[in-house]
VEXVOMI-941377 format. One line per field, with one value per residue: residue number from 1; residue in three letters; x, y, z of N, C-alpha, C, O, CB in turn. Coordinates in nm, 3 decimals. Atoms other than C-alpha are relative to their C-alpha. Glycine has a CB too. Example, Ala and Ser with C-alpha at 12.3 -4.5 7.8 and 13.67 -1.06 7.14 Angstrom:
2
seq: 1, 2
type: ALA, SER
n_x: 0.089, -0.082
n_y: -0.119, -0.119
n_z: 0.000, -0.006
ca_x: 1.230, 1.367
ca_y: -0.450, -0.106
ca_z: 0.780, 0.714
c_x: 0.090, -0.077
c_y: 0.120, 0.109
c_z: 0.000, 0.073
o_x: 0.194, -0.026
o_y: 0.118, 0.220
o_z: 0.066, 0.090
cb_x: -0.099, 0.041
cb_y: 0.003, 0.046
cb_z: 0.125, -0.142
END
This chain:
82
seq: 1, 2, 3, 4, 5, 6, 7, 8, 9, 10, 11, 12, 13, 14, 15, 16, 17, 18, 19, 20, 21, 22, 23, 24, 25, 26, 27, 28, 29, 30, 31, 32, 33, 34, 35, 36, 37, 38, 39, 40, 41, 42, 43, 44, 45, 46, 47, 48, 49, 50, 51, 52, 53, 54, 55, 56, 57, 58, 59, 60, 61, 62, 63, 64, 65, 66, 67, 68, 69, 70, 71, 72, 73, 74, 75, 76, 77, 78, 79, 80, 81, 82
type: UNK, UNK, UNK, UNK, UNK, UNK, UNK, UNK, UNK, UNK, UNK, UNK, UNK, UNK, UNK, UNK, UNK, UNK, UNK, UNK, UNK, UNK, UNK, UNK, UNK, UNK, UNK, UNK, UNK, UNK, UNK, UNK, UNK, UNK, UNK, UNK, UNK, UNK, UNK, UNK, UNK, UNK, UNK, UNK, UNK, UNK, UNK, UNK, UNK, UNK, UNK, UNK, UNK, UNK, UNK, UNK, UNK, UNK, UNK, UNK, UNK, UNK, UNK, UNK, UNK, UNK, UNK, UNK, UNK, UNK, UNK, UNK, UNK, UNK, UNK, UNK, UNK, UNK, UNK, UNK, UNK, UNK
n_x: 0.114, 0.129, 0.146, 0.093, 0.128, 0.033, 0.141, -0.034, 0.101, -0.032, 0.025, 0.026, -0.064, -0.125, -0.063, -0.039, -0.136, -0.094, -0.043, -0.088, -0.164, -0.017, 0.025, -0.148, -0.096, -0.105, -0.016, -0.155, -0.088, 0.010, -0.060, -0.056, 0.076, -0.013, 0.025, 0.147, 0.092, 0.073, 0.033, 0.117, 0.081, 0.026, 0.053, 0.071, 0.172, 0.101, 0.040, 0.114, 0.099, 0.018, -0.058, -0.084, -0.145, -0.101, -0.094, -0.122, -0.075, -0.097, -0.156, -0.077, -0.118, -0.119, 0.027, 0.124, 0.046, 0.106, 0.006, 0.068, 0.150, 0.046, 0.082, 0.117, 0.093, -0.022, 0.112, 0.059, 0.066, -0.040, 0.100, -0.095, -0.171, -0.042
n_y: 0.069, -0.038, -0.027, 0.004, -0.007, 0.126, 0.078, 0.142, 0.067, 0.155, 0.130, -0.001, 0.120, -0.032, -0.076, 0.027, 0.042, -0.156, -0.077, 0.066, -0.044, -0.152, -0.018, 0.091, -0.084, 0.047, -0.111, -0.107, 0.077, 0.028, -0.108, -0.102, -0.099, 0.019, -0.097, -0.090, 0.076, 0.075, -0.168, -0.035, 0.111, -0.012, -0.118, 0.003, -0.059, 0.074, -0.166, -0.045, 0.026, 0.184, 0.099, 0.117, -0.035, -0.035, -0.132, 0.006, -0.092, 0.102, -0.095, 0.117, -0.080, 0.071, -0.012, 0.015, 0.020, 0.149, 0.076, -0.036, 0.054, 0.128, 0.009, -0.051, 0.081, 0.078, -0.027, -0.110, -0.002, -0.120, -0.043, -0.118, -0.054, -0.154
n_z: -0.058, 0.074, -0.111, 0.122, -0.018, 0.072, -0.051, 0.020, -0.062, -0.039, 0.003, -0.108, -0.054, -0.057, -0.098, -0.150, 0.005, 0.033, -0.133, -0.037, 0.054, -0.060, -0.206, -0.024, 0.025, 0.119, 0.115, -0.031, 0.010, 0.157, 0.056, -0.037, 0.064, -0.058, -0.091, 0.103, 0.033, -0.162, -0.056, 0.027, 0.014, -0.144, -0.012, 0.121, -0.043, 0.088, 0.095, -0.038, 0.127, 0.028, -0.093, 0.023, 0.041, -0.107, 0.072, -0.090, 0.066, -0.026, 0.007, 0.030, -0.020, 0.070, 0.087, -0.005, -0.174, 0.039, -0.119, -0.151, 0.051, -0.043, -0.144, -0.025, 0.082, -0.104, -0.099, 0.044, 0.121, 0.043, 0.032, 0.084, -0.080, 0.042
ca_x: 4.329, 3.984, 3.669, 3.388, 2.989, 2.891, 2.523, 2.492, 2.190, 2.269, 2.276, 2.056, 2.180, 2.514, 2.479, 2.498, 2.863, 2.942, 2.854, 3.085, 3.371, 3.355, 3.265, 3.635, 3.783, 3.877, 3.793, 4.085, 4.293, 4.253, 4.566, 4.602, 4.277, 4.155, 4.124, 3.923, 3.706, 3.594, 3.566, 3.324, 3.129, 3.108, 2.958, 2.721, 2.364, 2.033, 1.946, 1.660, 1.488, 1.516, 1.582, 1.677, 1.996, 2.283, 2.535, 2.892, 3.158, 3.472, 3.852, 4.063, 4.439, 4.532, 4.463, 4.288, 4.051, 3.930, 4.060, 3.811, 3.508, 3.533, 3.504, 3.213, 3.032, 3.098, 2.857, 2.686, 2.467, 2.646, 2.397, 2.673, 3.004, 3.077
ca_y: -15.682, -15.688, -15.685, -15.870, -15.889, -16.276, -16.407, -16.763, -16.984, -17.236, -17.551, -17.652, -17.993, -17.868, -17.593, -17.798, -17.901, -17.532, -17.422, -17.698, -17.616, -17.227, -17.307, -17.552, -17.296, -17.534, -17.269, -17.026, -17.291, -17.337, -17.156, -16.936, -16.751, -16.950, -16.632, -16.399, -16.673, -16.809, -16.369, -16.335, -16.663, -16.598, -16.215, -16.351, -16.196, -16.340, -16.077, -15.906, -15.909, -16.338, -16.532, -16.791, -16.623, -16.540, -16.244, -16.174, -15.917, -16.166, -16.016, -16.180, -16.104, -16.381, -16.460, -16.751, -16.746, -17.110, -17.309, -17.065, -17.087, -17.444, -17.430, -17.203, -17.416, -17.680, -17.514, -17.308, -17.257, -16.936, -16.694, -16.415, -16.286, -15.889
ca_z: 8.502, 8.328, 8.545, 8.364, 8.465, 8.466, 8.482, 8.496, 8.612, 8.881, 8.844, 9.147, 9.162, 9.262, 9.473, 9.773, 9.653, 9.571, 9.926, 10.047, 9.835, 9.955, 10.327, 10.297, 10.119, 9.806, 9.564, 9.709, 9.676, 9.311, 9.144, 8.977, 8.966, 9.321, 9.556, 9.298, 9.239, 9.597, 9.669, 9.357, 9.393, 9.794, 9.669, 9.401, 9.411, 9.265, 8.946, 9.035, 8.698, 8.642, 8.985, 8.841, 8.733, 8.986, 8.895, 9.033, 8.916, 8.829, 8.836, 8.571, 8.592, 8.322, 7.981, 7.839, 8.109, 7.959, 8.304, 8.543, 8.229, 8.254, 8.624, 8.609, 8.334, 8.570, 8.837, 8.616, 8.336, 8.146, 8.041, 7.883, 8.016, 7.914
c_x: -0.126, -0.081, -0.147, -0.102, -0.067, -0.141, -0.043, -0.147, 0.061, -0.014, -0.063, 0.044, 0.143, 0.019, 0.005, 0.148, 0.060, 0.010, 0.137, 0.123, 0.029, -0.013, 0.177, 0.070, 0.045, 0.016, 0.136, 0.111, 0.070, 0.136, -0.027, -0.105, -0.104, -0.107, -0.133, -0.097, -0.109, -0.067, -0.130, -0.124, -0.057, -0.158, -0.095, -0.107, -0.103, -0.017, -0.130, -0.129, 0.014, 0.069, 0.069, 0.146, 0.048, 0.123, 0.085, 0.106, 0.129, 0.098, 0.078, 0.143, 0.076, -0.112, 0.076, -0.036, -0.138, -0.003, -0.107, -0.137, -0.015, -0.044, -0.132, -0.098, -0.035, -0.143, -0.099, -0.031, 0.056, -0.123, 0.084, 0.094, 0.033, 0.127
c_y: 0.047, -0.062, -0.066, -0.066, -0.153, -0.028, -0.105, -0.058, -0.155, -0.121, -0.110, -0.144, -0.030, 0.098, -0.026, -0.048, 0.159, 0.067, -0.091, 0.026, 0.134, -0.008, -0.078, 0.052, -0.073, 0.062, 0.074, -0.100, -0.065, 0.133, 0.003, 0.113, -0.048, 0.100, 0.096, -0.096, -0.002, 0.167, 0.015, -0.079, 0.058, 0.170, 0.013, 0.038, -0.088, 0.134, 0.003, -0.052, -0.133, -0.028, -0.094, -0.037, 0.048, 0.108, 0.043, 0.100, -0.141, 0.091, -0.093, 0.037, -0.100, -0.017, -0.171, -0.022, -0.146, -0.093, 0.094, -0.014, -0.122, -0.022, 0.030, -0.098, -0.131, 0.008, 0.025, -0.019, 0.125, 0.056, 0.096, 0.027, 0.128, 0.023
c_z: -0.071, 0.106, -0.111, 0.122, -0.074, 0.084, -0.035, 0.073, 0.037, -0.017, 0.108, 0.030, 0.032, 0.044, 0.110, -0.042, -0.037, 0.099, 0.074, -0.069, 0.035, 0.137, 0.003, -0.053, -0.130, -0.053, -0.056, -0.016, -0.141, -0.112, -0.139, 0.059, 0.173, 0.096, -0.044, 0.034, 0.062, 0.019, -0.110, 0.010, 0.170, 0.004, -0.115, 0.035, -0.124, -0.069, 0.019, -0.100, -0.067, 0.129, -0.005, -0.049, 0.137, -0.094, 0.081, -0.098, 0.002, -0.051, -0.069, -0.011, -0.119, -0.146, -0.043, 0.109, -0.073, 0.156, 0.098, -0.093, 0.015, 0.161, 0.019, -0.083, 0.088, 0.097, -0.040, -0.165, -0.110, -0.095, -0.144, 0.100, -0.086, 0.068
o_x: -0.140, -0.039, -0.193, -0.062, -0.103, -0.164, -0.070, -0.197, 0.096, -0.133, 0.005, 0.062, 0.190, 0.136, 0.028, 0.190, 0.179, 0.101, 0.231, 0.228, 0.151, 0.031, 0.248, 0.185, 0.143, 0.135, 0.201, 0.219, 0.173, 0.106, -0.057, -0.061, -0.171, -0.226, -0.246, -0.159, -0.225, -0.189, -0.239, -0.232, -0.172, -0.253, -0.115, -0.137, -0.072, -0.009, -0.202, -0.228, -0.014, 0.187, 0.161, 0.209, -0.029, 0.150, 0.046, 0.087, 0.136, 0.078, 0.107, 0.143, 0.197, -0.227, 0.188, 0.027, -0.260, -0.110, -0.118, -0.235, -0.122, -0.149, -0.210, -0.195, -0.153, -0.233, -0.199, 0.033, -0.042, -0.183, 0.057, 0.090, 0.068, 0.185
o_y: 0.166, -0.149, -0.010, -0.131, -0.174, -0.027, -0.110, 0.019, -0.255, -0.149, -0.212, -0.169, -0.142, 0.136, 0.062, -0.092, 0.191, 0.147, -0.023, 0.032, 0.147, 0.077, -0.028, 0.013, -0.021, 0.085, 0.083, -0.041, -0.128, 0.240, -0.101, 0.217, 0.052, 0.082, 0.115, -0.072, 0.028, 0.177, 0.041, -0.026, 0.102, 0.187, 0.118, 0.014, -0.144, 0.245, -0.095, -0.124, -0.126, 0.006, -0.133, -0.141, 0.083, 0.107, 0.059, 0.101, -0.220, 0.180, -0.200, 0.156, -0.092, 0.027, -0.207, -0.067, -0.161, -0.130, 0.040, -0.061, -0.152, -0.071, -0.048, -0.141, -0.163, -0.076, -0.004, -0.074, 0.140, -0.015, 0.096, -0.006, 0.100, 0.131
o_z: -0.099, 0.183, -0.211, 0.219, -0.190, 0.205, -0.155, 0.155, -0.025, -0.005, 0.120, 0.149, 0.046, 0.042, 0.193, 0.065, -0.044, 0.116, 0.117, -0.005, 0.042, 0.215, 0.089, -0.033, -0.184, -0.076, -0.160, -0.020, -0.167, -0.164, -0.197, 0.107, 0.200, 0.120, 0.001, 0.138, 0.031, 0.034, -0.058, -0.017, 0.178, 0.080, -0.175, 0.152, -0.229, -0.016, 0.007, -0.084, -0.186, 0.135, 0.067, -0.066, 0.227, -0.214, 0.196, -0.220, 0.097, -0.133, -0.017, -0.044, -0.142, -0.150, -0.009, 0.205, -0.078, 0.204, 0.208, -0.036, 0.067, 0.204, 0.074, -0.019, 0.103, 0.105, 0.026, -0.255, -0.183, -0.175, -0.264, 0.218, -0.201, 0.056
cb_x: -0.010, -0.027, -0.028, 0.051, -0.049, 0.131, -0.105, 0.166, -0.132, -0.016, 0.105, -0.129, -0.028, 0.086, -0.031, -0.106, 0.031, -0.053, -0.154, -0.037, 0.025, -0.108, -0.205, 0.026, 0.104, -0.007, -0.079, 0.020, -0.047, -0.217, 0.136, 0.077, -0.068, 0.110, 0.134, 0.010, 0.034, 0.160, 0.164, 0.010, 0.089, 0.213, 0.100, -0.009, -0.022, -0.147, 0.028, 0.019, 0.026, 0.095, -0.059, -0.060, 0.017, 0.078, -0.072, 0.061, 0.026, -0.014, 0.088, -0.047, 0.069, 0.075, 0.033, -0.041, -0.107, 0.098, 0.163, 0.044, -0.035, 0.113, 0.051, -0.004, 0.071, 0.139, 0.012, 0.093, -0.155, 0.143, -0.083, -0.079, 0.165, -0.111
cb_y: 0.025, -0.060, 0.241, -0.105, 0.149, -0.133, 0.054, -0.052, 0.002, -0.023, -0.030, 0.047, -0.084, -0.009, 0.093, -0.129, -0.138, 0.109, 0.005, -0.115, -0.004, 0.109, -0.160, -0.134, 0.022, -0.081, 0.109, 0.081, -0.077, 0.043, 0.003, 0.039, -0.031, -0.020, 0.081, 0.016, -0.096, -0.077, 0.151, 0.037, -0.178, 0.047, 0.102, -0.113, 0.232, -0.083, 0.015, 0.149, 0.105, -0.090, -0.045, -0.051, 0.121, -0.170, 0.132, -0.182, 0.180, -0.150, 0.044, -0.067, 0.009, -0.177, 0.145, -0.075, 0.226, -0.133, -0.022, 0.185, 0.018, -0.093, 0.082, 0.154, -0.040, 0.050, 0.085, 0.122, 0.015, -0.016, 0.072, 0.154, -0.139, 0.124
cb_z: 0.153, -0.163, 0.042, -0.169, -0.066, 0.012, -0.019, 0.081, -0.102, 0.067, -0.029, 0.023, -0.075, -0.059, 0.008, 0.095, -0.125, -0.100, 0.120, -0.002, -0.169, -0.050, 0.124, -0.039, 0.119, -0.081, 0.045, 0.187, 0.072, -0.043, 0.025, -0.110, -0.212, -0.016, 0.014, -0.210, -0.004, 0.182, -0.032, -0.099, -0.035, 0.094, 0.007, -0.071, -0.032, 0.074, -0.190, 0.008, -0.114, -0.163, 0.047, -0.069, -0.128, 0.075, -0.041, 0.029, 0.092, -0.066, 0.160, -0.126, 0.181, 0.097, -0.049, -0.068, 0.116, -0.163, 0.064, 0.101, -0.139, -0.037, 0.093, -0.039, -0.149, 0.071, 0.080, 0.039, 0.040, -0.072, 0.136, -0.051, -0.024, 0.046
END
């Protein structure tokens, strides 16, 4: 499992469909990767030093992790991923 530090700037014209997909649980539902996901998205914080960025520890247990970047690109603006 690798542990990686993602800061992304929302996409504000879809975070009313991103609370709705985490309040209904779709996220977790999303295999394989699903559970992590919904847990770091649910525990994302605004970064102190730019607001306009959001920042979340993400748990990846598989390899390519292209099906959960496309998701995130999806919501999300990708800033960097370490």
């Amino acid at each position: 499992m690798a542990l990686y530090m993602v800061k992304a700037r929302p996409r504000k014209e879809l975070l009313d469909n991103l609370q709705k997909d985490l309040s209904s649980g779709k996220i977790s539902k999303m295999r394989p990767f699903g559970h992590a996901l919904q847990y770091s998205l649910e525990n994302a914080r605004i970064d102190n030093e730019n607001p306009d960025y959001a920042m979340w520890v993400e748990e990846d247990y598989c390899s390519p992790r292209k099906g959960k970047v496309c998701l995130i690109n999806t919501l999300m603006i990708l800033k960097c991923c370490m």
